[in-house]
C-alpha positions as CSV (number, residue, x, y, z in Angstrom):
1,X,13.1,17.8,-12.5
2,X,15.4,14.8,-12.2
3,X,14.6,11.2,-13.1
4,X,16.4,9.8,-10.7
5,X,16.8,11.3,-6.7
6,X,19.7,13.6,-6.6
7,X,21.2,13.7,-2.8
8,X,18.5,16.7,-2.0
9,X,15.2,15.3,-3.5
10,X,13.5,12.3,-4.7
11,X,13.4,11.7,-8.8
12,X,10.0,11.6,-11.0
13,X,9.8,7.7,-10.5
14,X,10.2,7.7,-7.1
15,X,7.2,10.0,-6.1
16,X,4.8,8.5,-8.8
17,X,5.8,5.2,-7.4
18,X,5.1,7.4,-3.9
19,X,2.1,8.6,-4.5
20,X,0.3,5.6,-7.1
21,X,0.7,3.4,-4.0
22,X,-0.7,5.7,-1.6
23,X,-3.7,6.9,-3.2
24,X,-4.7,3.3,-4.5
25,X,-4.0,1.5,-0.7
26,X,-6.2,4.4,0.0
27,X,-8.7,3.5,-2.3
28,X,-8.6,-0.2,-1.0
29,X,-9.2,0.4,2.4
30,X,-12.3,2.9,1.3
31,X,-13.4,-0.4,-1.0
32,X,-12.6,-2.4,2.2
33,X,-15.0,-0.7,4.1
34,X,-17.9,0.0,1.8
35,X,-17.6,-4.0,0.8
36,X,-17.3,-4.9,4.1
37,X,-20.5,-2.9,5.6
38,X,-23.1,-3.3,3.1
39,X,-25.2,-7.0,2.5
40,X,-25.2,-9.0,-1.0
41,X,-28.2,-7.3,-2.3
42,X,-27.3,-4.0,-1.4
43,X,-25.7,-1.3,-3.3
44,X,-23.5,1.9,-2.2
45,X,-22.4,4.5,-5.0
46,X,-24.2,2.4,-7.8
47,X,-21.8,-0.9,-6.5
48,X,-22.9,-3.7,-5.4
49,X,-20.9,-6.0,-2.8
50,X,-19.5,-8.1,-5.3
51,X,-18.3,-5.6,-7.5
52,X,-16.9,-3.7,-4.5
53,X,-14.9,-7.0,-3.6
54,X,-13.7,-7.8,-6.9
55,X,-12.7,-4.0,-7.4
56,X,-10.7,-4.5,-4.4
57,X,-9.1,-7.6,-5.6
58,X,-8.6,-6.2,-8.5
59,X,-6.7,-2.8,-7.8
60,X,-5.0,-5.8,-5.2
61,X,-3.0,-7.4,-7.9
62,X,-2.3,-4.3,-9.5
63,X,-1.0,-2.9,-5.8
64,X,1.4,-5.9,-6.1
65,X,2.9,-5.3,-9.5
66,X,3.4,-1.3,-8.3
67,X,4.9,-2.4,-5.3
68,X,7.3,-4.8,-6.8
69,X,8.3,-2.0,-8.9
70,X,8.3,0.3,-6.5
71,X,11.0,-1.9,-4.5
72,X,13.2,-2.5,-7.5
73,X,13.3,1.1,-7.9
74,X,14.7,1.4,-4.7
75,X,17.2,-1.2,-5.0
76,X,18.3,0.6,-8.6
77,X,18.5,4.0,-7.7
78,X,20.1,6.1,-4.1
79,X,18.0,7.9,-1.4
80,X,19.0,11.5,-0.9
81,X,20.6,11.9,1.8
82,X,18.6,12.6,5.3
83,X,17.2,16.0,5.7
84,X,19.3,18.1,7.5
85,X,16.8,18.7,10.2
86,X,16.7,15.1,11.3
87,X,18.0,14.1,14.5
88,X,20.0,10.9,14.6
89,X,16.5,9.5,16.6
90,X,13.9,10.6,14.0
91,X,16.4,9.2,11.1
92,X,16.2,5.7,13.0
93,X,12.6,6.2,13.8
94,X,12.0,6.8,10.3
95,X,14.0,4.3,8.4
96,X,12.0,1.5,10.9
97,X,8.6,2.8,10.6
98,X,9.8,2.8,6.3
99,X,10.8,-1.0,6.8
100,X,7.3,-1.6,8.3
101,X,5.4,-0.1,5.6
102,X,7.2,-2.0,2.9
103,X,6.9,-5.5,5.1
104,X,3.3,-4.1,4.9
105,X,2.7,-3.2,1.1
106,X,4.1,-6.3,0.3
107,X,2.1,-8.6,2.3
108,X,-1.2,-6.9,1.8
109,X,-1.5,-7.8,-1.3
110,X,-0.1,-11.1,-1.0
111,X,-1.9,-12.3,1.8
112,X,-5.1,-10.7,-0.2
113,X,-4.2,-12.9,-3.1
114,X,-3.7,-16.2,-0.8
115,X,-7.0,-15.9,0.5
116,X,-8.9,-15.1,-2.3
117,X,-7.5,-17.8,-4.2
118,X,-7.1,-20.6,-1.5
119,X,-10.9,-19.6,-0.4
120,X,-12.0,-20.5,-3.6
121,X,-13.6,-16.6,-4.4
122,X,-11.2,-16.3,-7.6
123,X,-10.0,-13.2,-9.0
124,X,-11.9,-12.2,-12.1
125,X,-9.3,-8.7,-13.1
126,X,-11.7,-5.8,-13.6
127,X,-14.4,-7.9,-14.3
128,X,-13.2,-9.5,-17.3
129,X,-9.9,-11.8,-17.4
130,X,-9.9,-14.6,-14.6
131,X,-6.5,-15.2,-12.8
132,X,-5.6,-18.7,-13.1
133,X,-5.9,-20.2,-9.7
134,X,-2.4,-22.1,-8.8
135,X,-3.2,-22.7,-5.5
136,X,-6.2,-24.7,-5.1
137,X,-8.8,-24.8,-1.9
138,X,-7.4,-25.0,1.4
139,X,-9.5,-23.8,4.0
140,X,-6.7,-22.8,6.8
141,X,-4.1,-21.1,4.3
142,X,-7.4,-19.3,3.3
143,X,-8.1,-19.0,7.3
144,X,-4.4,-18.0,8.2
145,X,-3.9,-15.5,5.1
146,X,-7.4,-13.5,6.0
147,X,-5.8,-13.2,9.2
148,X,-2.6,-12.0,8.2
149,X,-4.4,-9.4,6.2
150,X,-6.3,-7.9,8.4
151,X,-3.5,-7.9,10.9
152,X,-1.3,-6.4,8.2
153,X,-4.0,-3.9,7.2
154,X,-4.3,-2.2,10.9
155,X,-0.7,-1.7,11.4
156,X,-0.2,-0.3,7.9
157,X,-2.7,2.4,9.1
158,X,-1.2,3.2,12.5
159,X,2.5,2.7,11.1
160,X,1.2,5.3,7.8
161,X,-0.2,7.4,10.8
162,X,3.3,7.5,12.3
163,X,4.6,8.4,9.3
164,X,2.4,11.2,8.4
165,X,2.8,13.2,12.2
166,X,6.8,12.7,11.8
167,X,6.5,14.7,8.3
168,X,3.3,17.3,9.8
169,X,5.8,17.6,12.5
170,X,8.5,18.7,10.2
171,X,6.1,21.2,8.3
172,X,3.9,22.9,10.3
173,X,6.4,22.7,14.2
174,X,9.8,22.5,12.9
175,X,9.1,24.3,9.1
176,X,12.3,22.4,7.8
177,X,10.1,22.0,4.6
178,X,10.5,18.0,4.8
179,X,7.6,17.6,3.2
180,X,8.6,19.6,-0.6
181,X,11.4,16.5,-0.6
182,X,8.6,14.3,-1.7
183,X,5.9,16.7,-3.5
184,X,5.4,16.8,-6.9
């Protein structure tokens, strides 16, 4: 297994980098929702609200350093070339639904962090190291980021949606095997 992506398949780093992000947006949005559906005093899996939102915030900042990474990678280091079973359509199709989920994984995060902070909430990292606070109170970027995140969050899931039926297309109707590019 290569390091790097060779023109057939994607390197180690790139499907870590993959595969970290997904599975901790996915715990976000899971953390999103308990957070978001229980009261103060209540408590889901042994969590309570405020644990569940600075878990969130937490594994938030984290998301951002990843993502960063993840993006330099990409700059550093080729794509394979398209899968041969792409048609000119899907490639475009593809390479604008990619664009929206890095546009997404990048403001996420950042608009997370922009309302945390310019609400006044605070980041305290896993519970024990607070984030200096740069930004100060300001109730409409606080207002305006919120929004953008919640915007941001909803077409991340219906642009990862997209992405997922273009590559269940390609395994399970076309069996081009698009999907081994990226498997561990």
């Amino acid at each position: 297994m290569h390091w790097q992506n060779t023109s057939a398949r994607y390197g180690i780093v790139t499907k870590t980098l993959h595969w970290v992000v997904f599975v901790l947006f996915a715990n976000q949005y899971l953390s999103a929702l308990l957070m978001t559906s229980i009261g103060r005093d209540e408590r889901v899996l042994g969590f309570s609200q405020g644990a569940l939102y600075n878990w969130h915030k937490s594994v938030g900042i984290m998301l951002l350093v990843i993502v960063l990474a993840r993006c330099a990678w990409r700059r550093l280091t080729p794509l394979p070339d398209w899968a041969p079973g792409l048609a000119p359509y899907e490639q475009r199709f593809i390479h604008s639904i990619e664009r929206l989920l890095y546009l997404g994984m990048l403001l996420m995060p950042i608009s997370g962090y922009l309302f945390v902070m310019a609400g006044g909430y605070g980041i305290l990292l896993f519970g024990y190291w607070p984030l200096p606070d740069f930004i100060g109170e300001h109730r409409w970027l606080a207002w305006t980021s919120q929004l953008v995140h919640m915007v941001a969050a909803y077409v991340v899931v219906a642009t990862l949606t997209l992405h997922v039926a273009v590559v269940l297309k390609h395994q399970l109707v076309d069996r081009d095997g698009l999907l081994w590019r990226m498997l561990p």
